[in-house]
C-alpha positions in Angstrom: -67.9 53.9 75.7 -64.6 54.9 74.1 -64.1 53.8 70.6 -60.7 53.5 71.1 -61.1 50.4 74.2 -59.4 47.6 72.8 -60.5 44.0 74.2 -58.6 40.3 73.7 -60.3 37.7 73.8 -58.1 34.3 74.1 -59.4 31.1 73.9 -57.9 27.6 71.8 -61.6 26.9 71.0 -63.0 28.7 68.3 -65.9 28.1 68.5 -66.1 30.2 72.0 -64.4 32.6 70.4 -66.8 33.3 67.6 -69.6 33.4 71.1 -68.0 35.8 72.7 -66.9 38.1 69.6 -70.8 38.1 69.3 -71.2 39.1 72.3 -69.2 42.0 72.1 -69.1 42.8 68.8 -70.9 46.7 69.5 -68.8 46.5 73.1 -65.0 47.4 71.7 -62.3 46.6 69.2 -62.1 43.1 69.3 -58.9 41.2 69.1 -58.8 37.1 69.3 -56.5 35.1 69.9 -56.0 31.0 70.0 -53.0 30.5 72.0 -51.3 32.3 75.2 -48.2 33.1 73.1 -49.9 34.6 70.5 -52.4 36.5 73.4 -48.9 38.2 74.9 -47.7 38.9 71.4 -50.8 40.9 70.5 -50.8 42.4 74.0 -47.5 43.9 73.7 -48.6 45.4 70.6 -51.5 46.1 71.3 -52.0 47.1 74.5 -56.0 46.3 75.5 -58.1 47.8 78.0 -59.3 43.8 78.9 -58.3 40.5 78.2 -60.7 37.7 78.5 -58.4 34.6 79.0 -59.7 30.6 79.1 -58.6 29.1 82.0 -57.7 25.9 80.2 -55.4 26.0 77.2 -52.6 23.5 75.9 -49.0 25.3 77.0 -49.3 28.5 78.3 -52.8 28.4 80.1 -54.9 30.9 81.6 -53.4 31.6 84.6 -49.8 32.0 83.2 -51.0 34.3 80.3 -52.3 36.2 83.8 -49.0 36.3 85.4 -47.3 37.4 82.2 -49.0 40.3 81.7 -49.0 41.4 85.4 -45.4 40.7 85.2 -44.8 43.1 82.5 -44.9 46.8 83.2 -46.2 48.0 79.9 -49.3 46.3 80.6 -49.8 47.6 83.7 -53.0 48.9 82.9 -54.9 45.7 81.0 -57.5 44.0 83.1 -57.7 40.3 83.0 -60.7 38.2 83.3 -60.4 34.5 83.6 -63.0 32.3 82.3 -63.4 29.0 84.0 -65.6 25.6 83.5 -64.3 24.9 86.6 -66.8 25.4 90.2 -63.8 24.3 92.0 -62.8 26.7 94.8 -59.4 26.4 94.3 -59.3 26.6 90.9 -61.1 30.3 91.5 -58.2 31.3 94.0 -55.6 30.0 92.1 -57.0 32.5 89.3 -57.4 35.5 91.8 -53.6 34.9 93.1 -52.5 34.7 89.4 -53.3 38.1 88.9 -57.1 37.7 87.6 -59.3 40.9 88.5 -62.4 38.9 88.0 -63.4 35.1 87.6 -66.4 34.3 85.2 -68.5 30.8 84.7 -68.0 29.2 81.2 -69.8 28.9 79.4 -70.7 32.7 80.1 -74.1 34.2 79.2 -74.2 37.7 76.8 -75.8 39.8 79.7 -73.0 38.1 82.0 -70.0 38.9 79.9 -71.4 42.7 78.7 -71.7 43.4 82.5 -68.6 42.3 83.6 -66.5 44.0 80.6 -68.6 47.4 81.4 -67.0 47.3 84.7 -63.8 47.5 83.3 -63.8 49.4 80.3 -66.5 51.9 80.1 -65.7 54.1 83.4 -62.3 56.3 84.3 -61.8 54.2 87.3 -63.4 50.1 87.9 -66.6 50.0 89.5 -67.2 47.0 91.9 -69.5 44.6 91.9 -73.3 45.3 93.2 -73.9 44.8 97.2 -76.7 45.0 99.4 -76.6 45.5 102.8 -76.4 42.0 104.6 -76.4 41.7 108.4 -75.4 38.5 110.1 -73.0 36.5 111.9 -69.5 35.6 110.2 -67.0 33.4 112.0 -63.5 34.5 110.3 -59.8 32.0 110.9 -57.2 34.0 110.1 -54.9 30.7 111.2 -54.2 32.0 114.7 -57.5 33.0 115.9 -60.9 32.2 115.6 -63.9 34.9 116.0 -67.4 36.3 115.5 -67.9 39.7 113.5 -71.2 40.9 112.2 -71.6 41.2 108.2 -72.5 45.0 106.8 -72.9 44.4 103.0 -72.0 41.6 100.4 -71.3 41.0 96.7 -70.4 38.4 94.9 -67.5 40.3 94.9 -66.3 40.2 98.6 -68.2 41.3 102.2 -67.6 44.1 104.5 -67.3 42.4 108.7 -67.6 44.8 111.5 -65.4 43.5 114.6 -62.4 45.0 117.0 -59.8 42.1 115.8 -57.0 43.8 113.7 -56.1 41.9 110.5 -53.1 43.1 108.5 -54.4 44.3 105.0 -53.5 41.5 102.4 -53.6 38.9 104.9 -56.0 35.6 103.8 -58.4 34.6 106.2 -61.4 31.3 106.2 -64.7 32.9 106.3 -67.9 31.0 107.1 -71.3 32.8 107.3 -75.1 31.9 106.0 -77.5 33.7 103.7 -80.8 33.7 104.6 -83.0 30.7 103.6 -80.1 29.3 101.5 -79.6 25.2 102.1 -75.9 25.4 102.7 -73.7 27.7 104.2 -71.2 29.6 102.3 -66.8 28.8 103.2 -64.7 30.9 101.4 -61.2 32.0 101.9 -60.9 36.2 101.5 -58.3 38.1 101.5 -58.1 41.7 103.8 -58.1 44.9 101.3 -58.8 47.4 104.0 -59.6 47.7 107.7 -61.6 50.7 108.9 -60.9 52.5 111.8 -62.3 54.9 114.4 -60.2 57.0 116.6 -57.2 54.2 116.1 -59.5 51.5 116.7 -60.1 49.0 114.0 -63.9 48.9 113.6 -64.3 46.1 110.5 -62.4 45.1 107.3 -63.3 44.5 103.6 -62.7 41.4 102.4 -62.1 40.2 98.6 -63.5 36.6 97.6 -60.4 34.4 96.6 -61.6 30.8 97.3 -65.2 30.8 96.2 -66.5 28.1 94.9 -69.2 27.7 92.0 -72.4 27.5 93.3 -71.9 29.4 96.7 -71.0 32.4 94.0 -74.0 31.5 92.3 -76.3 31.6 95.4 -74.2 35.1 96.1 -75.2 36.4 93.0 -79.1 35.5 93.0 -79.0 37.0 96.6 -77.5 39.9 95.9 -79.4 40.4 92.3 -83.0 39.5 93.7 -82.4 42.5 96.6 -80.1 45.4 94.1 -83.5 46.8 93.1 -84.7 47.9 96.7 -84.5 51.4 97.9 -82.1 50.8 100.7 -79.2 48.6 97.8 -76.9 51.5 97.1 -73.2 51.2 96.1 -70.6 48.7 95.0 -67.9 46.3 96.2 
């Protein structure tokens, strides 16, 4: 971990503040900050690695602190994590269109927020989150059309669908697919990040979760964690 990785944490509560400074105390250099004015100030000075930005704050809120800084080309290289007491699905998209690379549940637990910072800070280049493989049906609306791929992998992160129906990269689709023994079926929205191809032929596409809400990213997440430890879970999404 680099000595030098700078992390703000912004939040108009102290007390989650003083929570997540312990947290992350051994993590980084630790910057706080109470208001989303005073976050941008110290970003433009100080330039973190990550910023981990309530949601909820009185004037300049979460999401705009979000579109600020990816609005502002010397900060081109700060991550930005959103922390949300919201399980709303919407609220969870309107944080992944704002700019957000990641969405975390608030209050967030120390083994939670130490993985999710590592992702960002410790390696040369992001890792994704951990998938498994995952084979099932997925019925995907992309507003015009309405088919059946087959699921390769999943994270809580996003899932990979193998199918012949070319989707323009960046284009949002509905997604509706079931884990195995889980009591209700999952129903985000995704959006395309890249479509494989063979010989010209699209073959399947990764998707990225945007509208996910809370506890289908929770049932994700226990899915995904109870199978990372097998032989055959390799990789990231």
């Amino acid at each position: 971990m680099s000595d030098r990785a700078t992390i703000l944490l912004v939040d108009d509560a102290p007390i989650f503040l003083e929570i997540e400074c312990l947290f992350l105390a051994r993590t980084a250099r630790i910057l706080t900050a109470t208001s989303g004015v005073e976050a941008m100030e110290l970003a433009r000075r100080e330039h973190p690695a990550l910023m981990l930005v309530d949601a909820i704050m009185p004037g300049m809120d979460g999401l705009d602190v979000c579109r600020a800084v990816r609005d502002d080309t010397t900060l081109e290289n700060t991550r930005v994590l959103i922390v949300s007491s919201s399980d709303a699905a919407e609220d969870r998209a309107a944080a992944i269109r704002a700019g957000a690379d990641d969405v975390l549940r608030k209050p967030v637990s120390r083994v939670e927020l130490i993985q999710a910072v590592t992702r960002f800070i410790k390696y040369a280049q992001v890792r994704g989150l951990p998938r498994v493989p995952f084979r099932g049906r997925v019925r995907v609306d992309d507003g015009h059309t309405d088919w059946t791929g087959q699921a390769r992998n999943l994270s809580r992160g996003g899932i990979f669908v193998e199918g012949a129906k070319e989707i323009n990269p960046q284009s949002e689709v509905t997604l509706e697919f079931d884990l195995p023994d889980a009591r209700q079926g999952i129903r985000p929205t995704a959006e395309v990040v890249w479509v494989e191809r063979e010989q010209g032929e699209p073959q399947g596409m990764g998707l990225r979760f945007v509208g996910l809400d809370g506890v289908s990213s929770r049932l994700i997440d226990t899915w995904v964690h109870e199978r990372t430890c097998l032989p055959s879970a390799r990789g990231t999404m």
